[in-house]
N, C-alpha and C positions, 0 to 999 in steps of 0.2 A: 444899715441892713448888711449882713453878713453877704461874703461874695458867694458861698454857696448855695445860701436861697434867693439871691439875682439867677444866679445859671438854672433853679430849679424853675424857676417861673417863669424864666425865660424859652425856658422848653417846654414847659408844659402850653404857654400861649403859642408856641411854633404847631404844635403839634395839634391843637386845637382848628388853628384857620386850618390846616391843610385837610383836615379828614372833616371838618362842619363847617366850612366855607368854601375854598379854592376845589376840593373837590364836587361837593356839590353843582358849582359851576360849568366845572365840564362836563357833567351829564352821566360822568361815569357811573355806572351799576353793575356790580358785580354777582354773578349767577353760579349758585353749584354745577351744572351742568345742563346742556339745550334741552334738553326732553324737559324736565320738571320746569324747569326757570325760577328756582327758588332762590331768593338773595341769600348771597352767601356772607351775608354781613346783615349788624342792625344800619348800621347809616344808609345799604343799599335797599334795605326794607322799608325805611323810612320814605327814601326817592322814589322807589316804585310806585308810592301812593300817587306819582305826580307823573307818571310816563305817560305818555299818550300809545293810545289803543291802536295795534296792531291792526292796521286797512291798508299799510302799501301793499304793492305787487310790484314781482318783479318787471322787466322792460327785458324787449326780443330782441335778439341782436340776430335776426334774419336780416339780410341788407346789410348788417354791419361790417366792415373791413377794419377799420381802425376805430381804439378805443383809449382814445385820452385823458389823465387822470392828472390835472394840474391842482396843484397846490397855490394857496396867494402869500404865503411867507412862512418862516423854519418851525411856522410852533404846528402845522397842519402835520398830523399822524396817519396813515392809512394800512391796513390792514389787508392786503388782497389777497383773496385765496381761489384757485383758477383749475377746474375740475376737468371733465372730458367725459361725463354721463349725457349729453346727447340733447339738452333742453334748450340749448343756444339762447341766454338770456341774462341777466346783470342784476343783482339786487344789493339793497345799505342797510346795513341793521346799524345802532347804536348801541352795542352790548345786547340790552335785554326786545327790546322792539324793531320791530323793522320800518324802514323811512322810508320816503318817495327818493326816487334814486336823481331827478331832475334834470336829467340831460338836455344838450342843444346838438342836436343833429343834421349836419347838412350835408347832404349826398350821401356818401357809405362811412362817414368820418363821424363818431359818438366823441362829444366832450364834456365833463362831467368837472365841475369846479369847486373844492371844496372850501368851506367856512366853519366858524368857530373854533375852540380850542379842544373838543373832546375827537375822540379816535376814531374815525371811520370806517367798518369794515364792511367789504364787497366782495360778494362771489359771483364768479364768472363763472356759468356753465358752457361748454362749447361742445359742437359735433362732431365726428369726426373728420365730416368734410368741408369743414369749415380750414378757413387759411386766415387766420387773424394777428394783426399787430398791435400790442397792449405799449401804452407811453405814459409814463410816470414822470410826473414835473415839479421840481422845486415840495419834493415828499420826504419825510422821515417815516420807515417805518420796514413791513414785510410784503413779500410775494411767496407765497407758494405754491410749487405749481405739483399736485397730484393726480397721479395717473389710473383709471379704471383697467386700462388693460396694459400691458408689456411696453407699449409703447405710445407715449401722449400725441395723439395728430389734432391738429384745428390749431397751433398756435406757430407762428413760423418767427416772430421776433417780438423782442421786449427792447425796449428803448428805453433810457433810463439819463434824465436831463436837467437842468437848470440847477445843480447843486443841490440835487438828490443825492439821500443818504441812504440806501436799499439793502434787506438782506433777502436773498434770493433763494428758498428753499425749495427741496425736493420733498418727496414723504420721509416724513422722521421713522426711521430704523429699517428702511426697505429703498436702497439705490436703483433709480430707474434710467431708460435712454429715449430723451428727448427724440421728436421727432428730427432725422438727420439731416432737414434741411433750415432749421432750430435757427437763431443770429440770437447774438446780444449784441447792445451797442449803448456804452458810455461817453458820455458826453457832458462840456461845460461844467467843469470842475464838479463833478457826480461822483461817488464811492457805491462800488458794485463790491459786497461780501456774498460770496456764493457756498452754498452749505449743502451736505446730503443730496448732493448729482453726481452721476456718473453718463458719461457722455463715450460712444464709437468713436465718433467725430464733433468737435467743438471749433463753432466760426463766433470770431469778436471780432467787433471793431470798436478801438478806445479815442478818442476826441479830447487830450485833457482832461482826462479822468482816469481812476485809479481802480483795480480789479484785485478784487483778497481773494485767493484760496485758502478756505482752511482746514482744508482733508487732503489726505495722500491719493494718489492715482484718480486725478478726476476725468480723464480722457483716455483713451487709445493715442487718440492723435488731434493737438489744438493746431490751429492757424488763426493767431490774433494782431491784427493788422492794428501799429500804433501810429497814432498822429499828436502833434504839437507834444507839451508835456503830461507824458501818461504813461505809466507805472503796473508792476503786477506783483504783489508781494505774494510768496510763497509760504507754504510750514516749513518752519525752520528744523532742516534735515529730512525732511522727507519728498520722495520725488511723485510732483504733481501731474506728470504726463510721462506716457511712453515715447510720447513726439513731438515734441515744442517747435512752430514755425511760425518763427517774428519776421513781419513784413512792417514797410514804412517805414517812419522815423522812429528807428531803436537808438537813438544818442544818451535821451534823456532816461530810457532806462537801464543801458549799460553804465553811467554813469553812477546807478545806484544798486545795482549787483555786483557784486566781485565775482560771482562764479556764473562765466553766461551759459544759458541753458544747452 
C-alpha cells in the first residue's frame, strides 16, 4: 500500500472518531444562536435527538457569600459568565439544555463540583448589594464578568486556585471599572490571563502563580502584592499601568524582567 493512502486513511479514521465518537461523548451540541437553538451542525442535530428536556431552574444565592467552583482534574472546562441584573442566582446549561446546577451548601459558602469531560457553563446573576466571592479550583477555561451599569457592584473577589488556567474577561468591545474594592487573587501554581478590563484602582494578590496582561493601560493605578514564585508578564512595549506598586517578595519577578516597572 502506497504511503500516501496510509496517510489518507489514516486521517480520514482521525477524523471520524473525533466528530462520531469522542465528540459525541462529551455532550457537546452546538447551536446557531440562544433564541432559536437550532443545531448548527448535522452531528449536533443528530445529539439533540438525545438531550434531555429542559426542567432545571436556576438556585438563589440569597444567603450566599461564597461561591466555589472546583474542578476533580485538567480535562474539567467551565465557562463562567457573571452579570449584575439584580436576580441573585447560579444556573448550568450544557450548550443546548440547561442542568441541575447540584450544589453542597453549608452556611453562606455554595460548592459546586464539577464531572465529566464536556464544558460547563454557568451564569451568575448578582445584585447590587450583594458582596460576593467567586473561587475557581483546578479549572481550564473562562470568567466574564459583564456589567449592567457603569459600574459592576455584588462581586468584591475572584480567587483563582489549585492550578487553574483562567481567562478573565470584561465585556468584549466596551472597557468597564470594577467595583473599587474588586481583589483578584492567584494561587498554587494558577495562570490568571486577564482581557478587556480597565480598572481606577487594581488590588492582587499572587501566591505562586502567574498574572498575563494583555492590553495596554489596564489601571490608573495597580498594587499587586507577590508571594513565593509569582510573575506578571506584560505586552511587550506597551505600558500596562500608570502606577505599578509591587509589594512582598518581588525577587523572583525582577529576576525575570530587565526593565522594572
Amino acid at each position: 500500500m502506497k504511503k500516501s493512502t496510509i496517510i489518507i486513511i489514516a486521517t480520514g479514521l482521525t477524523l471520524f472518531l473525533c466528530f462520531f465518537v469522542l465528540r459525541p461523548l462529551t455532550g457537546t451540541i452546538l447551536i446557531k444562536d440562544e433564541i432559536s437553538k437550532e443545531p448548527a451542525d448535522p452531528i449536533s442535530s443528530f445529539m439533540m435527538r438525545f438531550s434531555e428536556p429542559e426542567t432545571a431552574k436556576p438556585v438563589s444565592l440569597n444567603h450566599i457569600e461564597h461561591i466555589v467552583i472546583n474542578g476533580t482534574d485538567k480535562a474539567n472546562h467551565a465557562n463562567v459568565r457573571v452579570t449584575n441584573k439584580g436576580k441573585n442566582e447560579i444556573s448550568r446549561s450544557n450548550y443546548y439544555y440547561k442542568k441541575d446546577v447540584n450544589p453542597v451548601i453549608k452556611g453562606n459558602t455554595m460548592t459546586i463540583t464539577l464531572s465529566g469531560l464536556s464544558t460547563q457553563h454557568y451564569d451568575i446573576d448578582l445584585d447590587s448589594l450583594s458582596s460576593k466571592t467567586i473561587t475557581l479550583n483546578n479549572i481550564q477555561g473562562t470568567m466574564s464578568i459583564i456589567s449592567a451599569d457603569s459600574v459592576f457592584q455584588g462581586l468584591n473577589k475572584v480567587i483563582v486556585g489549585k492550578g487553574s488556567n483562567l481567562q478573565l474577561w470584561g465585556e468584549v468591545g466596551a472597557q468597564e471599572y470594577l467595583d473599587p474594592k474588586f481583589q483578584l487573587v492567584g494561587k498554587e501554581e494558577s495562570v490568571i490571563r486577564l482581557v478587556t478590563f480597565s480598572f481606577a484602582h487594581f488590588d492582587a494578590t499572587l501566591n505562586n502563580a502567574r498574572l498575563d496582561f494583555l492590553e495596554s493601560y489596564v489601571a490608573d493605578t495597580a498594587n499587586i502584592k507577590l508571594q513565593g514564585r509569582s510573575n506578571i508578564i506584560h505586552p511587550l512595549g506597551l505600558k500596562t499601568f500608570g502606577k505599578l506598586i509591587l509589594t512582598g517578595n518581588t525577587d523572583y519577578y525582577n529576576e525575570r524582567n530587565v526593565k522594572k516597572q
